[in-house]
C-alpha atoms as an extended CHARMM CRD file, in Angstrom:
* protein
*
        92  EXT
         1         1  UNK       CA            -30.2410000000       25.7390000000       99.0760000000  PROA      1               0.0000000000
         2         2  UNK       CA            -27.7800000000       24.9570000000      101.8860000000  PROA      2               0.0000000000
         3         3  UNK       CA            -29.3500000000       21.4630000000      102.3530000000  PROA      3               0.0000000000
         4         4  UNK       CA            -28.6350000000       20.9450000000       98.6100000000  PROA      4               0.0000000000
         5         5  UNK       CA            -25.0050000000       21.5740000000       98.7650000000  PROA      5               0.0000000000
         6         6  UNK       CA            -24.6120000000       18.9590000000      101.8990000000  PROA      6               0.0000000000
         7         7  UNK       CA            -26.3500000000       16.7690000000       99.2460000000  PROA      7               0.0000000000
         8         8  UNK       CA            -23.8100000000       17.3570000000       96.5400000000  PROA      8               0.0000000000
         9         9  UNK       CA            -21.2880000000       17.1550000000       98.8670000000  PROA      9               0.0000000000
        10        10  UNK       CA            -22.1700000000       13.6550000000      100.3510000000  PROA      10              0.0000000000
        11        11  UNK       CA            -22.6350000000       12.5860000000       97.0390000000  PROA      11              0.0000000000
        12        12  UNK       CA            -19.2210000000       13.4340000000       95.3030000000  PROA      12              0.0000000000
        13        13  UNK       CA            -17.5000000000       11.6680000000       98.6910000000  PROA      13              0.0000000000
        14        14  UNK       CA            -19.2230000000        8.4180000000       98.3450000000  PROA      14              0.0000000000
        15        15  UNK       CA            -18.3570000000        8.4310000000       94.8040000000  PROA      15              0.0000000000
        16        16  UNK       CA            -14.8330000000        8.6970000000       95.1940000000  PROA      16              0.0000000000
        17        17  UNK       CA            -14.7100000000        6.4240000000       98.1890000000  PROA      17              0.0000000000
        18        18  UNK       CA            -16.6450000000        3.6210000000       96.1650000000  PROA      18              0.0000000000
        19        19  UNK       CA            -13.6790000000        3.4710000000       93.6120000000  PROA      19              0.0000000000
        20        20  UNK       CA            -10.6580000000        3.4900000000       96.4240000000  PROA      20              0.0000000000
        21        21  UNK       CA             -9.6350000000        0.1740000000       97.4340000000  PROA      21              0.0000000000
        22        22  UNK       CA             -7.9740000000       -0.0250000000      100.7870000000  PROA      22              0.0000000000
        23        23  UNK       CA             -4.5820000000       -0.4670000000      101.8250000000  PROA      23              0.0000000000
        24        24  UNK       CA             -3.4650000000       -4.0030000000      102.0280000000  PROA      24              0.0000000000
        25        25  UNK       CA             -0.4880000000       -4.9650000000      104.0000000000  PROA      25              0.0000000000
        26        26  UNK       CA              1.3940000000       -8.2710000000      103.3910000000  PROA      26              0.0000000000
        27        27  UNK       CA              4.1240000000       -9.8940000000      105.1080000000  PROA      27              0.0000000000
        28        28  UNK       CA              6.7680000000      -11.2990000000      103.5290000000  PROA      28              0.0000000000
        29        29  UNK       CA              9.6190000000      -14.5860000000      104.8950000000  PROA      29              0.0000000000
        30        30  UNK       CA              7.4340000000      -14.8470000000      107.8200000000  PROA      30              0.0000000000
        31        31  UNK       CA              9.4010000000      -18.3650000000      108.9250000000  PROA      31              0.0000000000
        32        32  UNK       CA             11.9210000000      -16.7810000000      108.9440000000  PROA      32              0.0000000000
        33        33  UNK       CA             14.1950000000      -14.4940000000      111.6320000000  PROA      33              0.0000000000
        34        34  UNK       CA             13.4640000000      -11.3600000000      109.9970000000  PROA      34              0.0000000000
        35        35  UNK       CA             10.1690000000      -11.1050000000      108.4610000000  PROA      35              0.0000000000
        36        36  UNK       CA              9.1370000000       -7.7910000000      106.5320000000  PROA      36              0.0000000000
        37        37  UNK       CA              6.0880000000       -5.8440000000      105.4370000000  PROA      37              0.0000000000
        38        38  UNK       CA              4.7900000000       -4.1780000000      102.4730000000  PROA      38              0.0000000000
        39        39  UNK       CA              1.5040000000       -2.1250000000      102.8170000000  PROA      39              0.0000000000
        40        40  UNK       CA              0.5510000000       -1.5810000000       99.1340000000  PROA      40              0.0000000000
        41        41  UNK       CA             -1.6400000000        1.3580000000       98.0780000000  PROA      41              0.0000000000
        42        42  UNK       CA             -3.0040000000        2.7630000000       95.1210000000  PROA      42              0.0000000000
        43        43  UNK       CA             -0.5840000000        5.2530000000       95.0260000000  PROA      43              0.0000000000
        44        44  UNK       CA              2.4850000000        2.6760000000       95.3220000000  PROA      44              0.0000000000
        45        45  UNK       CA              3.8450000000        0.7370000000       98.5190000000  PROA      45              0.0000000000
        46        46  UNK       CA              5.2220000000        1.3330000000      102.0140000000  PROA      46              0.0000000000
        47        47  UNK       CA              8.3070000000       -0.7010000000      103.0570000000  PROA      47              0.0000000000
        48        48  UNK       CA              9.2820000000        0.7240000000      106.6910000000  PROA      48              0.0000000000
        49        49  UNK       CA              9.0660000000        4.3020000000      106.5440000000  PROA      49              0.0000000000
        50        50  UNK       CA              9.7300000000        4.3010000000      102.5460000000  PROA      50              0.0000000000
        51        51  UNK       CA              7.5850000000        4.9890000000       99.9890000000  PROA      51              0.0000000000
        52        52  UNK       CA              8.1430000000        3.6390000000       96.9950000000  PROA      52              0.0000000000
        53        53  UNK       CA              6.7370000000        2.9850000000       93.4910000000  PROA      53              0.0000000000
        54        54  UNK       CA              6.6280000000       -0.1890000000       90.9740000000  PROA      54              0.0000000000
        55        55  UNK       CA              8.6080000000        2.4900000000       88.2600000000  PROA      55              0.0000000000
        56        56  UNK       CA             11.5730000000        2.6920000000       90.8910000000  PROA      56              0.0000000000
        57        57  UNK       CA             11.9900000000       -1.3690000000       91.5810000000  PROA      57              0.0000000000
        58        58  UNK       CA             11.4680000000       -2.1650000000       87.9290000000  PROA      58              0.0000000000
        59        59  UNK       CA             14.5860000000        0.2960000000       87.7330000000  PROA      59              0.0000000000
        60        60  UNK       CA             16.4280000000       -0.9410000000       90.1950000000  PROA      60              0.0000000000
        61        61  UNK       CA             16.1380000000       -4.2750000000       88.9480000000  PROA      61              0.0000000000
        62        62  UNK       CA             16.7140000000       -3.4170000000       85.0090000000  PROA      62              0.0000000000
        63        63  UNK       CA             20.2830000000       -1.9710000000       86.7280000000  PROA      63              0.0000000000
        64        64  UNK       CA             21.1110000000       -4.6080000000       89.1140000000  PROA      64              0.0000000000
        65        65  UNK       CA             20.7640000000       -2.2330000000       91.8400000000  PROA      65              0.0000000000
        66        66  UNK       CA             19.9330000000       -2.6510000000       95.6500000000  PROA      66              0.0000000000
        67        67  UNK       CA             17.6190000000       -0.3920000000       97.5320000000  PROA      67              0.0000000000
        68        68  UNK       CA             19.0060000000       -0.0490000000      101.0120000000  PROA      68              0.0000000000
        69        69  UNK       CA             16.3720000000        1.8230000000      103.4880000000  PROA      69              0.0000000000
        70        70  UNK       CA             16.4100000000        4.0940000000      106.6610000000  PROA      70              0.0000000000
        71        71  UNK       CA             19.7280000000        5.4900000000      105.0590000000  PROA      71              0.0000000000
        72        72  UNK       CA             22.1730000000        2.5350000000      104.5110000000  PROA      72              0.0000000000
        73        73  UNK       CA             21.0910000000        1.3960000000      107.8310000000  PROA      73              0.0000000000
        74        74  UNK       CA             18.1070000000       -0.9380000000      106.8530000000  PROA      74              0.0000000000
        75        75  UNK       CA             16.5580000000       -3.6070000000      105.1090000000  PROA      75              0.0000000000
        76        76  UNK       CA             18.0350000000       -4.5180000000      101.6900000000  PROA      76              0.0000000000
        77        77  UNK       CA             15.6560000000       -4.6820000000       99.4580000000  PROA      77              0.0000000000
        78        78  UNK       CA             17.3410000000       -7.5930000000       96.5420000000  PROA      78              0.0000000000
        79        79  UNK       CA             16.6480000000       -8.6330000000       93.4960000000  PROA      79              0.0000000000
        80        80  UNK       CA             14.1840000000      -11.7060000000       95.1540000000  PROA      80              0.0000000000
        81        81  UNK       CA             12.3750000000       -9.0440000000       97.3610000000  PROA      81              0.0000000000
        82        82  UNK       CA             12.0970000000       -7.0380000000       94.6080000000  PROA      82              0.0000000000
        83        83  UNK       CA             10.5170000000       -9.3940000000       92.7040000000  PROA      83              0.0000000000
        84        84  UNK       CA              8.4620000000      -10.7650000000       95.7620000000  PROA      84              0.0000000000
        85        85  UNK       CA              6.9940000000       -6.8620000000       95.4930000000  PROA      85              0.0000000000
        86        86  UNK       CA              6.5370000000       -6.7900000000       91.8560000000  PROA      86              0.0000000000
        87        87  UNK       CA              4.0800000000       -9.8100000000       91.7750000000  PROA      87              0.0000000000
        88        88  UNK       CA              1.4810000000       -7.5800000000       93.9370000000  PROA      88              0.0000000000
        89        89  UNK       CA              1.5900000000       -4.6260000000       91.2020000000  PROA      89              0.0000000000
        90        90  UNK       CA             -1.5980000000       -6.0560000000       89.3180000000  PROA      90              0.0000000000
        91        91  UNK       CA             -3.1870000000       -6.7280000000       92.7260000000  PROA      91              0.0000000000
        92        92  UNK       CA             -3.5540000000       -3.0810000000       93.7590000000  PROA      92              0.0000000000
């Protein structure tokens, strides 16, 4: 019975873990002075210590808005970064 469950168990993990792709990190102006990273996920992306989603930049961008991280204090994320990010939403 107990040896069973451990079966099920095992089972219903490596299912879910078969259909998760992992995390994929990509750097972006790397010639240049201040390169910058994106680790994409299937949940969204990871710029710094922000997590955001492909809804929010295709927002931002529909407004001609900026997203300025770490509290006003980071990297500007621009229309051309923005767009950089947006060609790795059918990748993840």
């Amino acid at each position: 019975m107990l040896a069973e469950k451990i079966e099920q168990v095992v089972n219903a993990t490596a299912e879910t873990q078969v259909g998760k792709k992992k995390p994929t990190k990509v750097v972006f102006d790397k010639s240049s002075s201040a390169p910058w990273e994106v680790v994409f996920s299937e949940r969204g992306f990871l710029v710094g210590d922000t997590r955001l989603s492909f809804e929010e930049i295709k927002n931002a961008l529909s407004k001609n808005y900026q997203i300025v991280l770490d509290n006003g204090n980071g990297l500007v994320l621009d229309g051309v970064k923005m767009q950089s990010i947006l060609k790795y939403e059918d990748r993840v």
